[in-house]
C-alpha positions as CSV (number, residue, x, y, z in Angstrom):
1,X,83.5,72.8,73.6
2,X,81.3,75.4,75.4
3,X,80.4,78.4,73.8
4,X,81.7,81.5,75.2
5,X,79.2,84.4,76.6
6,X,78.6,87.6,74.8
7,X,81.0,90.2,75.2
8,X,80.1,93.0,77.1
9,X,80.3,95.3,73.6
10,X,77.3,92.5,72.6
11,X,75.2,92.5,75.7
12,X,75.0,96.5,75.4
13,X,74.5,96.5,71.1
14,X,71.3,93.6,72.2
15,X,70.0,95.9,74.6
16,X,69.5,99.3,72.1
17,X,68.3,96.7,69.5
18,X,65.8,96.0,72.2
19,X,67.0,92.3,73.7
20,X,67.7,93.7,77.0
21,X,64.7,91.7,78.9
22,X,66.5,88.7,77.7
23,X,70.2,89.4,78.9
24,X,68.6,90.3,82.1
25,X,68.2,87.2,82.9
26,X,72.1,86.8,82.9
27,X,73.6,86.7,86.1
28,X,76.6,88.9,84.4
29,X,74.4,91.7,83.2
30,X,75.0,94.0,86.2
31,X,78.6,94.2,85.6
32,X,80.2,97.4,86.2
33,X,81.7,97.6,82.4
34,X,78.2,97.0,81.2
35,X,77.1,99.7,83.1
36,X,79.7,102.0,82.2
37,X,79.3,101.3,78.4
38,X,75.0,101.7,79.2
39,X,76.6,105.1,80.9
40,X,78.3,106.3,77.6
41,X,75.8,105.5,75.4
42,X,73.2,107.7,77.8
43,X,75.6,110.6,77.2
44,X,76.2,110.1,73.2
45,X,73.8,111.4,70.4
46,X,71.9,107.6,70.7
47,X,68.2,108.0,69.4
48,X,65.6,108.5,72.0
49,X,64.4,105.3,71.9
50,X,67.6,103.7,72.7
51,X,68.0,106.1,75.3
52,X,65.0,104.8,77.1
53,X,66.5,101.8,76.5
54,X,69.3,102.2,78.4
55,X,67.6,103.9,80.8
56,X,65.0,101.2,82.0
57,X,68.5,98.9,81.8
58,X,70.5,100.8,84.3
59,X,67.5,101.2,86.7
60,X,66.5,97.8,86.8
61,X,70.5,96.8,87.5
62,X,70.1,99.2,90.2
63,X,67.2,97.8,91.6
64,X,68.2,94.3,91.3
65,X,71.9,94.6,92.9
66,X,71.0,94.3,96.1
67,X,69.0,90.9,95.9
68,X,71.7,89.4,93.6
69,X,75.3,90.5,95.0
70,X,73.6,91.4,98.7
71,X,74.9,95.0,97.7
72,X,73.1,97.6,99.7
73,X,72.8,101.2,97.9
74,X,74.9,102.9,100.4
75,X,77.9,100.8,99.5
76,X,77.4,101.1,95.1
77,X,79.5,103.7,95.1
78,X,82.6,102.6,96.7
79,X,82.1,99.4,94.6
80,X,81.6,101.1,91.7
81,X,85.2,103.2,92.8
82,X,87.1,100.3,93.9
83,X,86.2,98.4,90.3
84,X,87.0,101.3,88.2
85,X,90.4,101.2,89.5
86,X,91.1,97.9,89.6
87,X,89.7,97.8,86.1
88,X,93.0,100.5,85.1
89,X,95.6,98.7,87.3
90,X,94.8,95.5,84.9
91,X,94.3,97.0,81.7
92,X,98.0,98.8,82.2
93,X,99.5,95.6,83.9
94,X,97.3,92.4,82.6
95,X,95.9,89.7,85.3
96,X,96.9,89.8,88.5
97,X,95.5,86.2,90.2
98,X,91.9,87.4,89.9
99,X,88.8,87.8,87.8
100,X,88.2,91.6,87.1
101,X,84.9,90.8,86.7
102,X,83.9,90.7,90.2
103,X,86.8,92.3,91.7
104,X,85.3,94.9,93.8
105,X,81.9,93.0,95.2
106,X,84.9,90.1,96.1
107,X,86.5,91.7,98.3
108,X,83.7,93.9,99.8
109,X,82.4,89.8,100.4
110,X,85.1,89.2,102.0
111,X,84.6,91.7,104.6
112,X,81.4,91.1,105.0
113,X,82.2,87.5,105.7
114,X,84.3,88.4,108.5
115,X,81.6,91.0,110.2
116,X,79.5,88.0,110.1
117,X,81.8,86.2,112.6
118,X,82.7,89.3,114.8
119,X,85.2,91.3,112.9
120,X,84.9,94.8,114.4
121,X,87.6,97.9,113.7
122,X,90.1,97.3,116.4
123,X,90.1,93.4,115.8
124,X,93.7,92.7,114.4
125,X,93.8,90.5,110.8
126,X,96.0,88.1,108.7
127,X,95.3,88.2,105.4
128,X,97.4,85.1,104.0
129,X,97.6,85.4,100.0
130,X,96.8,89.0,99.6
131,X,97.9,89.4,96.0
132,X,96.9,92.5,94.5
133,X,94.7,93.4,97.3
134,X,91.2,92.3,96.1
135,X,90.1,91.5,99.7
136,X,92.5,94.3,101.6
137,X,91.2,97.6,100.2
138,X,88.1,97.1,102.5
139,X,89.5,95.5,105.2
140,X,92.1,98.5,105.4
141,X,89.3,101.2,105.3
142,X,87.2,99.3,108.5
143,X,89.8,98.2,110.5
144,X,91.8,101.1,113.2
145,X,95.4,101.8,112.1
146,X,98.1,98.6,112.4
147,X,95.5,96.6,112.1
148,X,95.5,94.7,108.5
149,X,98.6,92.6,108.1
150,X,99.4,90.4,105.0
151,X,101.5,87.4,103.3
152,X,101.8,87.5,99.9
153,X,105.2,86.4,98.1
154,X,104.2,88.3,95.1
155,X,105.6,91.7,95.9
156,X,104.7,93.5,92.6
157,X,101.0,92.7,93.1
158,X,100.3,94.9,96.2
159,X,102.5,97.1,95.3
160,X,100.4,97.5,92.2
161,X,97.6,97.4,94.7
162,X,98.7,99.9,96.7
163,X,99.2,101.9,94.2
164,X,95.8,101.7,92.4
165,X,93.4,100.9,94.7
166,X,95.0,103.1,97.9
167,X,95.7,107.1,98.2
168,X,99.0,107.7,99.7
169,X,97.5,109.4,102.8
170,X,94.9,106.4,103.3
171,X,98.2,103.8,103.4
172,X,100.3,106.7,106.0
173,X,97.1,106.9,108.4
174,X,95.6,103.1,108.5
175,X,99.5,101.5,108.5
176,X,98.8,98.2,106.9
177,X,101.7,95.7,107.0
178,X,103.1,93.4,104.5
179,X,105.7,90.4,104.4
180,X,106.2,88.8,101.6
181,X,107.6,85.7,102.6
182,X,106.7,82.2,100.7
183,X,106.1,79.9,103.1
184,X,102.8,81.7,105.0
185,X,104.4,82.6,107.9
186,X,102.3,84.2,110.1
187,X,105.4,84.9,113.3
188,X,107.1,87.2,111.3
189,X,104.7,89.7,112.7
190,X,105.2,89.0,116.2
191,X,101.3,89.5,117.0
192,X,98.4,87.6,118.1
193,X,95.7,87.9,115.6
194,X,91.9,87.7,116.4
195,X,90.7,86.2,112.1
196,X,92.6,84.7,109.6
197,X,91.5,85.1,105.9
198,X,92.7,82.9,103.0
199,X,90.3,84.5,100.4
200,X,90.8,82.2,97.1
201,X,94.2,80.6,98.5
202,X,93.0,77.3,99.1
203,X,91.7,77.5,95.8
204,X,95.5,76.9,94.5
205,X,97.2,76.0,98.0
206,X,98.6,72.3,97.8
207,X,98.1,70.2,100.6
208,X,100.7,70.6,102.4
209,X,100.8,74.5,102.1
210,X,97.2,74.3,103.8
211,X,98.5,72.5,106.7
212,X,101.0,75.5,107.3
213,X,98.6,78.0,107.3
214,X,96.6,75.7,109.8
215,X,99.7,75.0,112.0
216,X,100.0,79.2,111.9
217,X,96.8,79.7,112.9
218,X,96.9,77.2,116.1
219,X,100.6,79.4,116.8
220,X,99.5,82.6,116.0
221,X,95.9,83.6,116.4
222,X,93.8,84.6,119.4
223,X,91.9,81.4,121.7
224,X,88.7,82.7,120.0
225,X,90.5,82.9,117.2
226,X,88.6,82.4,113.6
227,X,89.8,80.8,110.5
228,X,88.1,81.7,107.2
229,X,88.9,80.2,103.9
230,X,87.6,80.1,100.3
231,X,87.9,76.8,98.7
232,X,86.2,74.6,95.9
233,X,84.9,71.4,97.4
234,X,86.3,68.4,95.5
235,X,83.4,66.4,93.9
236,X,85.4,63.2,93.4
237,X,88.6,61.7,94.6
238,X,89.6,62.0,90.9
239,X,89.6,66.0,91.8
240,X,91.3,66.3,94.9
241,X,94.6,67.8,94.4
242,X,97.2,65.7,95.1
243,X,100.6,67.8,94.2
244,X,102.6,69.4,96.2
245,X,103.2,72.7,94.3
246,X,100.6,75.8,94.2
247,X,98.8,75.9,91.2
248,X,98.1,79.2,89.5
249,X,99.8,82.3,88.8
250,X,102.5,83.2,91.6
251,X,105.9,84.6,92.1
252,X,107.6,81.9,90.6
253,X,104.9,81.1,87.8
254,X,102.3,82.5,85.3
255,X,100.6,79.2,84.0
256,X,97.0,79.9,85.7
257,X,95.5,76.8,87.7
258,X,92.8,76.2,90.2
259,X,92.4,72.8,92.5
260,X,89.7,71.4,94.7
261,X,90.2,69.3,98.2
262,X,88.2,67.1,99.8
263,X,86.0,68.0,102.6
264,X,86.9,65.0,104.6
265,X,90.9,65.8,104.0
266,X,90.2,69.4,105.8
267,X,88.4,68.5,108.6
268,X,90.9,65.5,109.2
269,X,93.6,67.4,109.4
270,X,92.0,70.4,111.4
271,X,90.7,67.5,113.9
272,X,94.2,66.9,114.1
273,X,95.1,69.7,115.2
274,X,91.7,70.5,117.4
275,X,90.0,72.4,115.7
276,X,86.9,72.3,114.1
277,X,85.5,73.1,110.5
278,X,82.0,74.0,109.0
279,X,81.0,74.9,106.2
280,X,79.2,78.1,105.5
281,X,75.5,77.9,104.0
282,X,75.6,80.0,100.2
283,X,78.7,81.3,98.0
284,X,81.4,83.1,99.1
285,X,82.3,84.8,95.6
286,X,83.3,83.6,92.6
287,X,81.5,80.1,93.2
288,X,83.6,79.4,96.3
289,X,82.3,78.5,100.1
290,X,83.5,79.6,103.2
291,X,85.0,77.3,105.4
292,X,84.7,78.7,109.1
293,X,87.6,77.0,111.0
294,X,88.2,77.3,114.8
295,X,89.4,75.7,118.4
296,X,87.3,73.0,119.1
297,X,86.6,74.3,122.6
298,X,85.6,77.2,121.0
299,X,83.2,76.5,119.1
300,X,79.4,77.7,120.1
């Protein structure tokens, strides 16, 4: 059985009783409710000592943020923003398909993942499998007005998103649209779009719910068109998912579940369809890879 972490409570007691050099070696230390309890105990009555403590702590998370997450210092605020509230939006309504944890440097990824293939503010965006908008929030803010569309089928999560992550004025000017129907489909909006994101949906898509989002994307998108999405690569054909039902939390369930597929499955069955698949170099988030998936003849 493997031994679970220390709490964040524990990491921030080791660092006043002067372990911090050790749980800085943890790739979890730089959470944002570690620094927020490192924050509170800078502002109590703690003994001077432990204040220097804390205060080495939270400059050397600082500094070493942008090497670790590729955070630059310009955007640690909005992070920091972003995860606060998403932070109250799950203590008040419990998990919502995602890890808190990494909630707000997730979805800034995910943005950043789609700059890296051309995404500029007037491009137009399907986000299939929005859920509580992990991934939206920033791709809201960049892109111009009516440009951010997405699927989810589990209405009550962006609604919750919408209502903790989004200021009523920001949701009037930028005009995001939603449909919530089940089966991924992208024609309901009647538009041509220029990226597709599946951001931790083929993490829990079946099979044949993956080959709907890639017959969507060969209907729906632009000729230059790109397809990014999240997955975990099966290591064994002992782990590539065979069922035919999502698995995870949804509309219709709240039994948690995550799958892998087979590398050689996906790019069969976008070859198929002509397109082609690579996979990007480093992690996505949350131990995920990309998968960059696009027309054939399109492909540089």
């Amino acid at each position: 059985m493997q031994t679970p972490g220390p709490s964040d409570e524990d990491k921030t007691t080791a660092i006043l009783s002067g372990t911090g050099a050790r749980l800085l070696r943890l790739k979890s230390h730089a959470s944002p409710r570690v620094r927020e309890l490192v924050r509170r105990l800078l502002e109590s009555r703690a003994g001077l000592a432990s204040r220097r403590r804390a205060e080495a702590l939270l400059a050397l998370i600082d500094k070493d943020l942008p090497g670790r997450f590729g955070v630059p210092a310009e955007a640690r605020p909005s992070i920091a923003r972003v995860q606060a509230r998403a932070e109250d939006m799950m203590s008040r309504h419990g998990f919502l398909g995602v890890p808190i944890e990494t909630f707000a440097r997730a979805g800034w990824r995910q943005l950043n993942a789609l700059r890296a293939e051309g995404l500029h503010p007037r491009s137009v965006v399907l986000d299939i499998g929005c859920g509580c908008l992990r991934g939206a929030y920033w791709l809201i803010q960049f892109l111009d007005p009516g440009g951010y569309h997405g699927i989810e089928p589990n209405r009550v999560r962006v609604e919750h998103g919408l209502r903790y992550l989004l200021t009523l004025d920001e949701t009037k000017d930028k005009r995001p649209r939603f449909d919530f129907n089940p089966h991924f489909d992208s024609s309901v909006f009647g538009a041509r779009f220029d990226f597709f994101l599946a951001g931790s949906s083929w993490t829990h898509a079946s099979k044949p719910d993956s080959e709907t989002m890639l017959d969507a994307f060969v209907r729906d998108s632009t000729l230059e068109g790109v397809f990014l999405t999240s997955y975990l690569r099966a290591r064994s054909a002992a782990e590539d998912y065979r069922g035919d039902r999502w698995s995870g939390t949804s509309h219709e369930s709240s039994a948690p579940g995550v799958i892998r597929h087979s590398l050689a499955w996906i790019t069969q069955r976008c070859g198929d369809r002509g397109l082609s698949v690579t996979e990007r170099s480093g992690e996505a988030f949350d131990g995920q890879r990309w998968l960059r998936i696009r027309r054939a003849e399109a492909r540089s």
